[in-house]
C-alpha positions, 0 to 999 in steps of 0.5 A: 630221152625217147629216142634213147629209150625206142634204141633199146631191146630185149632188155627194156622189154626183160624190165617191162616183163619183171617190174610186175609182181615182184616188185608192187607186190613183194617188194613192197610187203618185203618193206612192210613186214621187214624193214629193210631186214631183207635189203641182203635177199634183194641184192644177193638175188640179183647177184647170183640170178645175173648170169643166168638171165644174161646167158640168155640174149648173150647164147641167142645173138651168138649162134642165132637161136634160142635157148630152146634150142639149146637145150634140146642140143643138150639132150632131148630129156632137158627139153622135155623136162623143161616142158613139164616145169613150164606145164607145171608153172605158167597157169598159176604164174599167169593167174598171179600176174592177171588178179593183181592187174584186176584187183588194180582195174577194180580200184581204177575203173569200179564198173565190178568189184568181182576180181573174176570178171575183171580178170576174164576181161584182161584176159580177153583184151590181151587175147584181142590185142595179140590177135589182131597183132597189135602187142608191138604198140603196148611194146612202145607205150610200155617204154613210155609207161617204166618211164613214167613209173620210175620217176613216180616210184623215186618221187614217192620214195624221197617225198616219203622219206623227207615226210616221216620223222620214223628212224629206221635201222638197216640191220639185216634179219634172217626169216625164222618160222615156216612163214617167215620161211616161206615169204623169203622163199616167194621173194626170191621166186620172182626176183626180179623175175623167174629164171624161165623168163631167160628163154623169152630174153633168148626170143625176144633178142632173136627178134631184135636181130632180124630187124637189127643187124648191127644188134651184136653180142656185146650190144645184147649184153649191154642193153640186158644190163641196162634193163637188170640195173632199172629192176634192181633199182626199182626194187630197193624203192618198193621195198623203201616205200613199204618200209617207210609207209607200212613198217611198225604202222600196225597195218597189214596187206590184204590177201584180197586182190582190191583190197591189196591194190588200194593199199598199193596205191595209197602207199603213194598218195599217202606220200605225194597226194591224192591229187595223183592217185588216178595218174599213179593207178594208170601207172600201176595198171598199165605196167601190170597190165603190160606184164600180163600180156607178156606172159599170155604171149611169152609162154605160149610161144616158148611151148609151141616152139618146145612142141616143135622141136620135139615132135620136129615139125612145125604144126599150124596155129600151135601158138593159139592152141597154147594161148587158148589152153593158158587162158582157159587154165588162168580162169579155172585157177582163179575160180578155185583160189579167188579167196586168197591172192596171197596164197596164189601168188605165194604158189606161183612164186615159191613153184618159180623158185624151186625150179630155178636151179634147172633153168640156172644149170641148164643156161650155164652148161649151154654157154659155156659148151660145145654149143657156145662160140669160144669167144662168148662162152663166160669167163673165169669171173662168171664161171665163179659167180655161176657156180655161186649162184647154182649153190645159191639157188640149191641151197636155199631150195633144200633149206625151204623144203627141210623147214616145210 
């Protein structure tokens, strides 16, 4: 099974980047709040969402570079736009992604209960471990550590299910209200992950290329597929989770970062014991942990490759000038939004959805141009789906912002 899992790509390491936020946070309040009235969102999300993120290893291992690229073939103003949505977006992205991994080390380690100082301190272990270029052993373990927490989070749900004697309906529901509104929207934002996160897949499988030849196209696809059916799966068991443990029980989440994560951990030691609250929490915090340094690198590096392209020169230590620039931000957002991690994460969430119809337009115009070789370019059935999905996301874009 290890060997199997090291063979793997870009796609485990798109499941490593979207099992984070998503997924322990909304998907589990989605269960909480709704039941399984929101089972529809998660599987139409996934649906529509699909082509986009997979435009992105499939353009990359076509014609050998990225969608950065590509979208600079489009026309100077798309690089330039996505410069600005990507300015606008990654500060209070990473803030999101660091207070829920500090609200878990909190719970975890204790040493401070100030999610500020925990935060500080993630961040300066992720600027340390891409410093000394040690990101592709986290690379390794995370393999180990989606492994792990997926056979916890499926003994969690059937010991849950087996335990309780609650009955559930599966009638699905349709948010009413500007907070009900507001939620699904934040739901959908990082389900599974923001369409942004198709320009890392387009990096990441350029990568993958240079130290595998054989990493065809049609190997791209396979192993992005692999990836996006373990997030898919593994939303519908957090969402099973809140339903089972939290649905009707009274009990709301917490907006407070150590407050929330503990009741994330108790969703499983209520289930299977609290002999393995501290195997469950490193679990957690390590997935958590490993989406946070994905993003402090991710970002920084799409936006020093984007400066590079714009200005078309290569400028030295551009990448560390961007890392530092996103850290910094991430603290300063925190300072100002530390009282509420719901709020924040809401921002984050809803700022990811409201873009994607850029990043949606964008990858299919590119695939499916003069800039996709013919034999890759999508075909009638994705054409379809691609366009469903852009009414998707449009549509519920303007259906959010009229219920504001």
């Amino acid at each position: 099974m290890i060997e199997k899992l090291k063979s793997l790509g870009p796609g485990l390491l798109f499941a490593g980047a979207a099992i984070g936020v998503s997924h322990l946070v909304q998907s589990t309040r989605a269960g909480a709040d709704f039941g399984f009235g929101l089972l529809w969102a998660l599987f139409l999300v996934h649906l529509f969402k699909y082509p986009f993120f997979q435009y992105g290893p499939r353009y990359a291992t076509a014609t050998g570079e990225s969608l950065l690229d590509g979208y600079l073939k489009l026309g100077k103003p798309v690089l330039i736009a996505y410069f600005i949505l990507n300015l606008a977006t990654m500060f209070t992205i990473q803030a999101a992604v660091t207070i829920v991994t500090a609200g878990l080390a909190i719970n975890l380690f204790g040493i401070s209960t100030n999610p500020i100082i925990w935060s500080a301190i993630i961040t300066l272990i992720g600027l340390i471990i891409l410093f000394i270029g040690r990101y592709n052993l986290l690379d390794k373990l995370m393999k180990i550590i989606i492994l792990t927490l997926t056979i916890t989070t499926i003994a969690s749900v059937f010991i849950a299910y087996f335990s309780t004697e609650k009955t559930f309906s599966l009638t699905q529901v349709l948010p009413e209200g500007t907070l009900e509104i507001g939620f699904l929207i934040a739901f959908l934002g990082w389900m599974p992950a923001p369409l942004d996160v198709s320009i890392w897949q387009s990096l990441w499988a350029i990568e993958k290329k240079k130290e595998d030849k054989n990493f065809s196209t049609k190997k791209s696809i396979f192993d992005f597929n692999i990836g996006y059916v373990v997030t898919l799966f593994l939303g519908v068991c957090f969402l099973t989770l809140g339903t089972i443990v939290m649905y009707n029980s009274g009990e709301v989440f917490s907006n407070s970062a150590g407050k929330f994560t503990q009741q994330l951990i108790n969703l499983y030691t209520s289930t299977i014991g609290d002999s393995m609250y501290l195997f469950i929490g490193i679990a957690a915090f390590a997935t958590m942990f490993s989406t946070t340094l994905t993003t402090l690198d991710a970002s920084p590096r799409a936006m020093s490759k984007t400066f590079s392209l714009l200005s078309n020169k290569i400028v030295k230590n551009m990448y560390w000038f961007w890392i530092l620039f996103l850290a910094i931000g991430t603290m300063l957002i925190l300072l100002l939004f530390i009282s509420e991690m719901g709020t924040l994460i809401k921002i984050a969430t809803i700022l990811s959805f409201l873009t994607a119809p850029f990043y949606a337009i964008m990858n299919f115009s590119l695939i499916s141009g003069k800039h996709t070789p013919k034999e890759w370019r999508p075909s009638v059935s994705m054409k379809i789906l691609s366009y469903l999905g852009i009414l998707f996301l449009i549509g519920f874009s303007v259906w959010y912002l009229m219920n504001l």
